[in-house]
Phi, psi and omega in degrees: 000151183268069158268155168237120186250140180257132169204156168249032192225079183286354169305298197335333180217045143337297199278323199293295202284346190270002089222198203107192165297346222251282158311315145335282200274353150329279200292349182257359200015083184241275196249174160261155179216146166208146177236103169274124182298114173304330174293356180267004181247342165289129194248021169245161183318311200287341163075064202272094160296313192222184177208171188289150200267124162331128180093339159107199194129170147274167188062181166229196215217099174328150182262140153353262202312304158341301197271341161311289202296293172328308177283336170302297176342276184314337198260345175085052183084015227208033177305309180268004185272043214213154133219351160282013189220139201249115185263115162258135211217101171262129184234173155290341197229018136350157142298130185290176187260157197202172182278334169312319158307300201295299174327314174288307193316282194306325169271353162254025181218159175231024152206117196242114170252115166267115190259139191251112150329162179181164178069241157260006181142183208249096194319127186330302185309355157260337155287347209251331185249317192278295170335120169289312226215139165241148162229157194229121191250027173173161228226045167216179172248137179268173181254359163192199175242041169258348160299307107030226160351305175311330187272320222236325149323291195264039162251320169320298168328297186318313184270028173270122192289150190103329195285296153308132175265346148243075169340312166334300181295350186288313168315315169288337192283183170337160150074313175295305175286359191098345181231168154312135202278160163278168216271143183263172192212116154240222180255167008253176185301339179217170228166079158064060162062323144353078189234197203274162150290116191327321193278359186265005180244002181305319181080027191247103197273357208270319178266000176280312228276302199274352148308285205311310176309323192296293193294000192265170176255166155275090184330000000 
């Protein structure tokens, strides 16, 4: 799988992608990853990403023409012509993003282009022509979308095959079954009086199983 992320701060999250799993799966080539400077699509000397909002406001407003040109680039002329690769616009007034979501991402597609928001937002026309999709990855604001995208990298990864190295656990974790995972415990057994819960050293595995059941909340 592929991503591609648009920014104009394409640095920003360097450090992120630079390890972990994330970086893993890099060096396993399970997925690619690029990050594009949006300022390289701008054709005035000054490299202008955005301008003052029709109608007057505060602030400014990313521009068209830029994240136009970045996303043909990337798709290689073949902006509407596509159907394995999902161009997503993280926004605010978006669909929130969720494991249901991460889930559609990783199975139908082999290339997710993200466009990162900034100022007050993203001239309408890219959401409405270029964008399959807006996502929102919380019901708060945020100062752009590259945490967003970054958030949206690695939940997508994870469900890449190959990638996790016990598969097993993606199926248990959180959010997949509907509930919360139950609570974990390791040594030592006891800590500043603190100790594990007695059924999880029981070896009784049918009642470590139905603790565990007890103990996830429900979504």
């Amino acid at each position: 799988m592929k991503f591609d992320i648009i920014t104009i701060f394409p640095q920003i999250l360097d450090s992120y992608f630079a390890e972990g799993q994330i970086k893993r799966a890099i060096n396993k080539k399970r997925i690619e990853l690029a990050v594009h400077d949006l300022r390289d699509y701008a054709r005035d000397k000054h490299r202008t990403t955005d301008d003052i909002p029709y109608g007057g406001g505060a602030g400014m407003v990313m521009k068209i023409e830029p994240i136009y040109r970045n996303v043909e680039k990337i798709t290689k002329d073949s902006l509407f012509k596509r159907k394995d690769i999902r161009i997503v616009l993280l926004s605010a007034k978006g669909e929130i993003y969720n494991q249901k979501k991460a889930r559609a991402l990783s199975g139908k597609y082999r290339q997710i282009i993200l466009i990162c928001g900034r100022y007050e937002g993203v001239d309408e026309r890219v959401a409405k022509y270029v964008a399959d999709e807006e996502i929102s990855v919380g019901p708060y604001i945020l100062s752009g979308g590259e945490l967003g995208a970054a958030l949206i990298v690695d939940s997508v990864t994870r469900l890449v095959p190959g990638v996790v190295g016990n598969e097993r656990s993606l199926v248990e974790e959180s959010y997949e079954t509907g509930t919360t995972e139950y609570p974990q415990y390791t040594r030592p057994g006891e800590f500043q009086g603190w100790k594990v819960p007695k059924v999880l050293s029981s070896g009784d595995h049918q009642k470590i199983k139905e603790w565990r059941r007890k103990k996830s909340k429900q979504l």
